[in-house]
C-alpha positions, -999 to +999 in steps of 0.1 A: -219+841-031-248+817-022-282+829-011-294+812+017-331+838+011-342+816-014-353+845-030-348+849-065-313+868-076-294+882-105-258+877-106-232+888-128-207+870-142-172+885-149-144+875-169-112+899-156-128+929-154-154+918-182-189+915-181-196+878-193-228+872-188-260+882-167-285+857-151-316+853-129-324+823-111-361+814-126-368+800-157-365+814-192-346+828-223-311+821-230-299+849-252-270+846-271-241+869-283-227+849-305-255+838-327-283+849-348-316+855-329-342+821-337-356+825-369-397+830-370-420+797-357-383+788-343-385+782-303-361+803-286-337+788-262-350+784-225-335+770-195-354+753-165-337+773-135-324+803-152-327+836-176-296+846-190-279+867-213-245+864-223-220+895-232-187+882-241-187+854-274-155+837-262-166+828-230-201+819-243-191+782-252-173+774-216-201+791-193-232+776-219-222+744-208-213+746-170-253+761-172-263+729-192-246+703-166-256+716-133-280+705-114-293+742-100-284+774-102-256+773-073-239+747-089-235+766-117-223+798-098-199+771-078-185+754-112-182+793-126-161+801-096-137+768-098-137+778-135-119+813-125-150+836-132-163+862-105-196+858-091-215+891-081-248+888-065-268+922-077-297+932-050-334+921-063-350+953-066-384+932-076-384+915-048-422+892-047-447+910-025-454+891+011-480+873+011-515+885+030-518+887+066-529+850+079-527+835+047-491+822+046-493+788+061-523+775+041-501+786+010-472+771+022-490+743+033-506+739-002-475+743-017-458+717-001-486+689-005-481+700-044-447+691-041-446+659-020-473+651-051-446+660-077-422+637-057-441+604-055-446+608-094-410+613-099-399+586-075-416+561-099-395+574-127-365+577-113-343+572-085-328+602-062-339+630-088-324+663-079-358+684-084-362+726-083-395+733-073-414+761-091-445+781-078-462+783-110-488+818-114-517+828-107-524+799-079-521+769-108-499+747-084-463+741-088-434+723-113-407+701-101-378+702-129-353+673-127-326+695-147-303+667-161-300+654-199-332+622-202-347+644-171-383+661-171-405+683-154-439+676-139-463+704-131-488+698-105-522+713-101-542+722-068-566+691-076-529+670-077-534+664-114-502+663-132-481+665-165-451+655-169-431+669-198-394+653-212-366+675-205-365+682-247-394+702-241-390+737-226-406+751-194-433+776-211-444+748-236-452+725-212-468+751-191-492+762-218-500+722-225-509+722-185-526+756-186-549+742-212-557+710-192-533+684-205-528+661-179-510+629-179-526+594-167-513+577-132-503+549-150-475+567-172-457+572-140-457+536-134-480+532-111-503+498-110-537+500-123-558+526-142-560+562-126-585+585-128-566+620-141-579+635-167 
C-alpha cells in the first residue's frame, strides 16, 4: 500500500465492493457528496496533503475525519485500513518530467537548504512539528505544512524569505499572499532582535 517513490499517487478507497472516495496526495479541493457545492465568494474546502473526492455519503463523515487527524497522507491510508476500508494504489499516469541533464543536484541541493530554512522557523514555534514539504511552482521555493489543528504552513522563497500562514488558512491562499510578496518578519517566529525580511 505505501509508496516508498515518493512520487505523487492516487488511491482509491473502497467500502465492500464500493467506491468511497478518490484521492491524490498534493494539496487541494475536498469535494463533497453529500453537500451543496460553496456558495459564490465562499472558499471551497482544501486540504494541505491531499485532493479528494468522495463517492459514497455514508462513509463521507468517518473517512472526512481520519483525513482531518492525520498527520500525512499514509497515516490516513494506514487509519483507512485499520478502519476496514481497501486501499488501491492506481498507477500515476502524469508522472513529473525528470529533471535536465546535470541539473538535479543543485535543485536538490536548493531544495533542501529551503527546507532546513522552513525547519529552523518552525523549531521556534513549536516543538517536534511533523512537517510535509512541498516544491512550490515555477522555481518560488518550497512550503513546510505542520498538518495538525493550531498548526501552520510556512512557504519559503529562494532568497529564504518566509511566510508563515495559520493552519485556518488554506494552502492556495497563502500561496497567492506569498506569490505577491508577503513575507513575514524574523521576529514573529521568535527569534531575538529585528530581522531584515521584507
Amino acid at each position: 500500500m505505501s509508496d516508498a517513490t515518493g512520487s505523487v499517487r492516487t488511491y482509491r478507497i473502497f467500502h465492500g465492493k464500493r467506491l468511497a472516495m478518490e484521492l491524490r496526495g498534493e494539496p487541494g479541493l475536498v469535494v463533497s457528496t453529500s453537500t451543496l457545492p460553496p456558495l459564490p465568494g465562499v472558499a471551497p474546502v482544501t486540504h494541505p496533503f491531499a485532493t479528494a473526492k468522495f463517492h459514497v455519503a455514508e462513509c463521507e463523515g468517518e473517512l472526512g475525519a481520519l483525513l482531518r487527524e492525520a498527520s500525512d497522507l499514509h497515516a490516513f491510508l494506514d487509519a483507512a485500513e485499520r478502519s476496514d476500508y481497501a486501499v488501491e494504489a492506481v498507477e500515476d499516469r502524469t508522472a513529473p518530467s525528470p529533471p535536465p541533464a546535470g541539473g538535479s543536484d543543485t535543485a536538490s541541493e536548493g531544495v533542501d537548504r529551503l527546507v532546513a530554512v522552513g525547519r529552523a522557523h518552525f523549531a521556534q514555534l513549536t516543538t517536534d512539528p511533523v512537517l510535509n514539504v512541498i516544491e512550490l511552482p515555477d522555481g518560488l521555493g518550497v512550503c513546510l505544512v505542520h498538518a495538525v489543528r493550531g498548526g501552520g504552513k510556512i512557504y519559503v522563497a529562494p532568497d529564504e524569505s518566509a511566510l508563515f500562514v495559520g493552519s485556518a488558512v488554506d494552502f492556495e491562499t497563502g500561496f497567492e499572499a506569498f506569490r505577491d510578496g508577503v513575507r513575514t518578519p524574523l521576529e514573529k517566529f521568535g527569534y531575538k532582535g529585528s530581522g531584515t525580511q521584507g
